[in-house]
Wavefront OBJ file of the C-alpha trace (Angstrom):
o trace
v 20.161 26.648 0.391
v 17.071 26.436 2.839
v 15.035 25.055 0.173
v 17.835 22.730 -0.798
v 17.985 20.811 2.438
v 13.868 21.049 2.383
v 14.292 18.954 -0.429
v 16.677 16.675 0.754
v 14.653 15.904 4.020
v 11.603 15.177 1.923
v 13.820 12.773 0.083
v 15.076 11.110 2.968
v 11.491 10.850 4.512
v 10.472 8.873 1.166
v 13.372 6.736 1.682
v 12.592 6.031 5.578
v 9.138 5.524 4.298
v 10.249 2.929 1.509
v 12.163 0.865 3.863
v 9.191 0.937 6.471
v 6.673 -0.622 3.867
v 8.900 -3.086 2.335
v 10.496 -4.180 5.020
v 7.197 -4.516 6.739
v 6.410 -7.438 4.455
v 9.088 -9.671 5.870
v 7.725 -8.425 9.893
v 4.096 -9.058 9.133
v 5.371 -12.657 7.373
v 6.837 -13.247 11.038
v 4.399 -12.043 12.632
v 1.674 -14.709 11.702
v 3.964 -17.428 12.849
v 2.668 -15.909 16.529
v -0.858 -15.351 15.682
v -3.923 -16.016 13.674
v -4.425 -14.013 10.068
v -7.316 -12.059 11.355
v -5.595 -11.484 14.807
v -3.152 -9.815 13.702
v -5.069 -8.033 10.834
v -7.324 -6.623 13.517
v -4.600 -5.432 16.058
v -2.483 -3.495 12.843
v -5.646 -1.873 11.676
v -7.067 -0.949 15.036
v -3.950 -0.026 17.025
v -2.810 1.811 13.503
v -5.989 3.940 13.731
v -5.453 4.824 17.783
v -2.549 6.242 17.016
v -3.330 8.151 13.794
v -6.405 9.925 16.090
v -3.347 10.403 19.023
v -1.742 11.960 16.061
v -4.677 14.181 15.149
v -4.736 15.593 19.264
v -1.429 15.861 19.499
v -1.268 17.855 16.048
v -4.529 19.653 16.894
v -6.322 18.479 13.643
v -9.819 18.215 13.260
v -11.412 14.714 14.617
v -14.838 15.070 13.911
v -15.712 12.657 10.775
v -16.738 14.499 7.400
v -18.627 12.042 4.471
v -18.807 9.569 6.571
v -21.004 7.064 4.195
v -17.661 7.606 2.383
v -15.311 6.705 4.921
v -16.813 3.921 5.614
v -17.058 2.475 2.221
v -12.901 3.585 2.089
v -12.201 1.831 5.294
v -14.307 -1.546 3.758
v -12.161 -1.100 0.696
v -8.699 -0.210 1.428
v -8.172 -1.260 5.567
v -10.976 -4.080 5.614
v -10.512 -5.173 2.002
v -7.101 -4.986 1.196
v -4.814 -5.561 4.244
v -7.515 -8.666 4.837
v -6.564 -9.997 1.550
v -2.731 -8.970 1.966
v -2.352 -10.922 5.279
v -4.321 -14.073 3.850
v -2.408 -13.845 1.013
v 1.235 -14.054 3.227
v -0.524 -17.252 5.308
v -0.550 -19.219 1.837
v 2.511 -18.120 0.145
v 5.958 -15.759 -0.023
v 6.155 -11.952 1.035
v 8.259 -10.987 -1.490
v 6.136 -12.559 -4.013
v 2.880 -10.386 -2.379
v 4.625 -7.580 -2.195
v 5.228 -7.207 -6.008
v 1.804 -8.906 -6.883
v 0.227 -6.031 -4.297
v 1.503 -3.055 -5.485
v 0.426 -3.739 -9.536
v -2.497 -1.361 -7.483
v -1.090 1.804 -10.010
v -1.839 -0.820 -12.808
v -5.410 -1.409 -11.336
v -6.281 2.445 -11.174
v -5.033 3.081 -14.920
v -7.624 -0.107 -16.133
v -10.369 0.852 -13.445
v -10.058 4.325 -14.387
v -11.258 4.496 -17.443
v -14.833 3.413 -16.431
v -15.000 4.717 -13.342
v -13.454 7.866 -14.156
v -14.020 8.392 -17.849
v -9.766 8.581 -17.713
v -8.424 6.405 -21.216
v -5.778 4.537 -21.375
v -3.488 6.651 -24.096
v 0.010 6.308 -25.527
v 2.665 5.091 -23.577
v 0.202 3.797 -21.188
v -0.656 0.738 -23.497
v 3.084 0.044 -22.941
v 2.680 0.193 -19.177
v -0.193 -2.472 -19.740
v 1.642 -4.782 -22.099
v 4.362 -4.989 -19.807
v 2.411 -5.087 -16.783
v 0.459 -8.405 -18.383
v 3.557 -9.606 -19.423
v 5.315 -9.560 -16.091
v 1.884 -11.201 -14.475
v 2.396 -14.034 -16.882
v 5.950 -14.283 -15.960
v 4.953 -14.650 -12.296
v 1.506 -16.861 -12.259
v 2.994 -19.035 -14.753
v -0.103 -20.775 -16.503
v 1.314 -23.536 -17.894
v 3.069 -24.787 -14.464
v 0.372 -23.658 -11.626
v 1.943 -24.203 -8.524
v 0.618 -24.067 -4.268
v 1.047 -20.533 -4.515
v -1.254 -19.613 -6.714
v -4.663 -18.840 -4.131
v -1.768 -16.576 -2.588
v -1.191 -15.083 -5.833
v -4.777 -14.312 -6.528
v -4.880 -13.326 -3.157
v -2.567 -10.545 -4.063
v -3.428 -9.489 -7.010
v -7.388 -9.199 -5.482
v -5.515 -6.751 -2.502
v -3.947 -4.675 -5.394
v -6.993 -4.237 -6.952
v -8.976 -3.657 -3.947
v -6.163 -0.716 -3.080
v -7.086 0.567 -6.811
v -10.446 1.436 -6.181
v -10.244 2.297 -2.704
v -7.742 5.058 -4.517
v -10.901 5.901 -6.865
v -12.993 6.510 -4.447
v -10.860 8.428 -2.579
v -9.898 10.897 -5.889
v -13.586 11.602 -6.439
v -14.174 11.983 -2.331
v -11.268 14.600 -3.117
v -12.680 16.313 -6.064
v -15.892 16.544 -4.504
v -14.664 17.604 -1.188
v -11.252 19.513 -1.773
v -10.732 20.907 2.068
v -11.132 17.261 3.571
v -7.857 16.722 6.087
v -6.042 13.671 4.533
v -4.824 12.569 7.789
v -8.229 12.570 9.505
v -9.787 10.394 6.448
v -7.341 8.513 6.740
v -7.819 7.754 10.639
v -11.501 7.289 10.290
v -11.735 5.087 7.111
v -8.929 2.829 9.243
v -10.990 3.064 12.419
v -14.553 1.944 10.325
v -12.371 -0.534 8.211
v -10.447 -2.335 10.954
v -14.303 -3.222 12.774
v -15.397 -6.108 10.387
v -11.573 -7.299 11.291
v -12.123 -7.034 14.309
v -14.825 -9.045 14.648
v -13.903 -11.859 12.139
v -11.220 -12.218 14.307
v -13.186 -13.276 17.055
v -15.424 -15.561 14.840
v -12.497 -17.055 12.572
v -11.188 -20.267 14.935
v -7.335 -19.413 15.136
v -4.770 -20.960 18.142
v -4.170 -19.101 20.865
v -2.031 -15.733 20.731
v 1.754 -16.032 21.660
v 2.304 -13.046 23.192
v 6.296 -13.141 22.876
v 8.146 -9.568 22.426
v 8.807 -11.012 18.797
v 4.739 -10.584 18.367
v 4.270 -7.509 20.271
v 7.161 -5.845 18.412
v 5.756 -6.819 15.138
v 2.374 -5.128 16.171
v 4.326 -2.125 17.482
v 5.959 -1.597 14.015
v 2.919 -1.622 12.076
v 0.664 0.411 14.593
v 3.269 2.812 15.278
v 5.929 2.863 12.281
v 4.367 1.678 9.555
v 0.781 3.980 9.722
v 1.449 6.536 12.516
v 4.597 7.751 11.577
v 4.558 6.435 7.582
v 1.957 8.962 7.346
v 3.559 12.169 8.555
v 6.509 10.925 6.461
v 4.275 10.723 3.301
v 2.605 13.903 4.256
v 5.860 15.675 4.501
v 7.011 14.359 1.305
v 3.936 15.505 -0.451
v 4.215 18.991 0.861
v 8.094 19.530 -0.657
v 7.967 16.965 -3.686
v 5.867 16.747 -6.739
v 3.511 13.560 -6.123
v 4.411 11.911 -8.881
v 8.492 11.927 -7.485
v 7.015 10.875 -4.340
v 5.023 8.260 -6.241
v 8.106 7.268 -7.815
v 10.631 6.427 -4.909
v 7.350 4.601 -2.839
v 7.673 1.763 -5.592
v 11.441 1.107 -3.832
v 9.128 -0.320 -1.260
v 8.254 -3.708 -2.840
v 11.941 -3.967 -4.389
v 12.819 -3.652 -0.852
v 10.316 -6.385 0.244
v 12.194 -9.105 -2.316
v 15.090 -8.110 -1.012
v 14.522 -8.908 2.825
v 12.112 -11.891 1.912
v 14.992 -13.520 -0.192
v 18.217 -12.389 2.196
v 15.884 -13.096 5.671
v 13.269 -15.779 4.771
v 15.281 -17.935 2.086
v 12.881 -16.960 -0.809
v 14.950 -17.249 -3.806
v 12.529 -16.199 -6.596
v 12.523 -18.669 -10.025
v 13.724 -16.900 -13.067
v 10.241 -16.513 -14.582
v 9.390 -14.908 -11.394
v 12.178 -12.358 -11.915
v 11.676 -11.142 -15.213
v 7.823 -10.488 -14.255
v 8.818 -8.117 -11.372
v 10.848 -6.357 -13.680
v 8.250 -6.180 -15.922
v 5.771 -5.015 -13.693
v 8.599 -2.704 -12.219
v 9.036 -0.967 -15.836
v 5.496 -1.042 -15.840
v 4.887 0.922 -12.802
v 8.042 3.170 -13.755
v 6.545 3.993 -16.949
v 2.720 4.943 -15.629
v 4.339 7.090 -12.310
v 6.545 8.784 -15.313
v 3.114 9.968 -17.242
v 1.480 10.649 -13.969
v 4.335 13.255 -13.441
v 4.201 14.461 -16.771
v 0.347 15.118 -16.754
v 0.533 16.733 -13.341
v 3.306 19.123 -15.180
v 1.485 19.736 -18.072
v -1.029 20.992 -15.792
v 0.848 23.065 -13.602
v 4.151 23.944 -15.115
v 5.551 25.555 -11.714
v 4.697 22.264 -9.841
v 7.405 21.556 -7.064
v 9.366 24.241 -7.347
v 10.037 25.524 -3.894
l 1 2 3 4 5 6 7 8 9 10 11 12 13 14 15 16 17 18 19 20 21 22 23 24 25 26 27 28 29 30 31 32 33 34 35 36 37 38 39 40 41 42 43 44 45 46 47 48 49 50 51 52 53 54 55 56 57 58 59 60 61 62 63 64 65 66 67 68 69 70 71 72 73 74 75 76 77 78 79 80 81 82 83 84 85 86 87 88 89 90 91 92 93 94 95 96 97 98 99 100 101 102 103 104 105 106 107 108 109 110 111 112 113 114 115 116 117 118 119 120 121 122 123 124 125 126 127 128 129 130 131 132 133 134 135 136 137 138 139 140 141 142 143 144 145 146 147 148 149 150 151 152 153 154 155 156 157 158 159 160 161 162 163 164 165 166 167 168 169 170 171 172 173 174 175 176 177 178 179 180 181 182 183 184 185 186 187 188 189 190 191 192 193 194 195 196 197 198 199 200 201 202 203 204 205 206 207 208 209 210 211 212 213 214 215 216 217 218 219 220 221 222 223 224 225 226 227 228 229 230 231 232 233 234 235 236 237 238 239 240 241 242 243 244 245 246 247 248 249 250 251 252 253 254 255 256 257 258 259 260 261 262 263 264 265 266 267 268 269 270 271 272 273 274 275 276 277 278 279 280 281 282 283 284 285 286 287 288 289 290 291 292 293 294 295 296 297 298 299 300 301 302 303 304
């Protein structure tokens, strides 16, 4: 029974979790209507890392940095790189629209992995590439490029960017196995949200409305979406196999249509629709044979 409701709380943490990060698309869309790309960039990324190291007091976790070459190169990646890139991309085009292009990032570490990692592409993971290509096709359109498509490379450049920020991260993992995954996380955020920092104060942007609309938006993402998203995903992780936790996150960008279309008006085309489907069976079909190898592997894996 215990282990029942352990299992049901982890699910309902992925869930919470889900709806933070999609919805967040549609708050960090608003968000820029108050503020300057890099602005805001820089106060999510900064304020996001304060309260990840108030997190690491309050939970009495190490907070001295370990690999820090490492951390830094993760922070330039995945905080500099990618929510950079994610932001610039919601200036020039839709949230919904990013938030599908974005998260191809499982996509990115199949292809990237199998240079970087010596990992091959096998069996039903062709499949997961096919359709993933397909649904890309679907969405840039080729033969009718519209405005959106610097946001759409945009995107796609942010997934990709989040794919080998995850690479690096696996091998700083195999390499160092004891490393606490909420300090790197804190840290690379802290060395990653710098160079934002400071672009924001070269980048010419109008002044800041500070309206409750803004500061709530920067409360959400400092706060919701990385302080507490984390001990959510951490939880998870602790009571779920990763590759069910894997799973449910992808509800995240379906979530993201979903408020962009019902709350900004962003009715997608019907080409547009059957390539996030694609890349939705796409992603469902590589988080399936991530589960299966972690199984394979350990047969006994989430059992509580």
């Amino acid at each position: 029974m215990k282990a029942g409701s352990t299992t049901v709380r982890a699910f309902a943490a992925l869930l919470l979790l889900a709806v933070l990060w999609g919805y967040n698309w549609v708050v960090m869309k608003h968000a820029l209507d108050y503020a300057g790309a890099f602005q805001f960039g820089a106060m999510r990324t900064f304020y996001g890392a304060v309260c990840l190291f108030a997190l690491l007091v309050l939970m009495r976790k190490p907070l001295k940095p370990r690999e820090v070459p490492t951390l830094i190169w993760l922070g330039i990646l995945q905080t500099c790189g990618f929510t950079g890139l994610i932001i610039w991309a919601l200036v020039e085009g839709g949230a919904g629209k990013t938030a599908v292009l974005t998260y191809t990032m499982p996509f990115w570490v199949m292809v990237l992995a199998w240079p970087l990692l010596g990992e091959k592409i096998r069996g039903m993971q062709w499949l997961a590439v096919l359709f993933s290509v397909m649904g890309l096709l679907f969405i840039l359109d080729p033969l009718h490029l519209g405005s959106d498509l610097f946001s759409m490379f945009l995107a796609i450049l942010g997934g990709v960017f989040w794919a080998i920020s995850v690479i690096v991260a696996k091998k700083l993992h195999q390499r160092v196995p004891d490393l606490d995954l909420m300090s790197l996380t804190a840290w690379q955020m802290l060395f990653g949200s710098l160079p934002l920092v400071v672009v924001a104060f070269i980048v010419p942007a109008p002044p800041i409305d500070w309206s409750i609309n803004f500061i709530g938006a920067v409360l959400f993402n400092a706060v919701l979406c990385n302080a507490l998203a984390w001990l959510l995903w951490l939880y998870a992780l602790q009571h779920l196999p990763a590759g069910i936790a894997s799973m449910t996150s992808l509800l995240a960008p379906v979530i993201g249509v979903l408020a962009a279309w019902l709350q900004l008006g962003e009715d997608p085309s019907r080409g547009e629709i059957i390539g996030m489907l694609l890349i939705g069976v796409a992603l469902l079909i590589i988080s399936l044979h991530s589960m299966r190898r972690k199984e394979e592997v350990d047969p006994a894996m989430g059992q509580d």
